[in-house]
N, C-alpha and C positions, 0 to 999 in steps of 0.2 A: 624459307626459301633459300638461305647462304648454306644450310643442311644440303638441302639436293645441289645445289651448284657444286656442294665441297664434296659431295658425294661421287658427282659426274666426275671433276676432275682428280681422283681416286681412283675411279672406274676406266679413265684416260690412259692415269699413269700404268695401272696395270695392265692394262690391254695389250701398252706400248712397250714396257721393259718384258715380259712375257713372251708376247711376239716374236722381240729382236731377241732374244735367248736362244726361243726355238728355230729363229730361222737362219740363225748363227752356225749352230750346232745343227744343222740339217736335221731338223726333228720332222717330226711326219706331221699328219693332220690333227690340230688339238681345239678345245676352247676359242681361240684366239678370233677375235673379229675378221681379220686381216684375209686370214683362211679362207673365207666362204663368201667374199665379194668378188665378183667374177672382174669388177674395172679391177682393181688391185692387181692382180696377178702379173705379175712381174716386176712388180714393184715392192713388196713386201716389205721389205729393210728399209726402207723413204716412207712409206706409209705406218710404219712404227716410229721411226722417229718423230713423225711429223703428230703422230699421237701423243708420243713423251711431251714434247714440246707445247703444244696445244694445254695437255692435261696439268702440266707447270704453271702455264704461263694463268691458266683460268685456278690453279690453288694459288700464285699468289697474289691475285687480282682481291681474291674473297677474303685474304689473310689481311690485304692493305683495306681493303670497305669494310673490317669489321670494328664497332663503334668499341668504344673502351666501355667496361663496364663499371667504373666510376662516373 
């Protein structure tokens, strides 16, 4: 299970620096989640960060719950 959690929040971080990249750099329509939700729109660069942050805050949620392996 701390696989897909650490996975999601990978999937977060990318979504989010990716995004703010493209949406920095007026890039067109790519990949990006942000893209293709019609509430977002106009919001793009708040809705990326707010992924960065999310996709951090839940990697290092899973990096503090994981048990030592001794």
């Amino acid at each position: 299970m701390k696989d897909i959690i650490s996975g999601l929040s990978l999937l977060l971080l990318i979504q989010g620096v990716g995004g703010l990249i493209n949406h920095l750099t007026n890039g067109g329509k790519s990949w990006y989640l942000v893209n293709y939700i019609d509430l977002f729109q106009g919001w793009e660069i708040g809705m990326d960060i707010i992924l960065i942050v999310l996709g951090g805050i839940i990697g290092l949620l899973t990096r503090k719950t994981a048990s030592p392996s001794r």
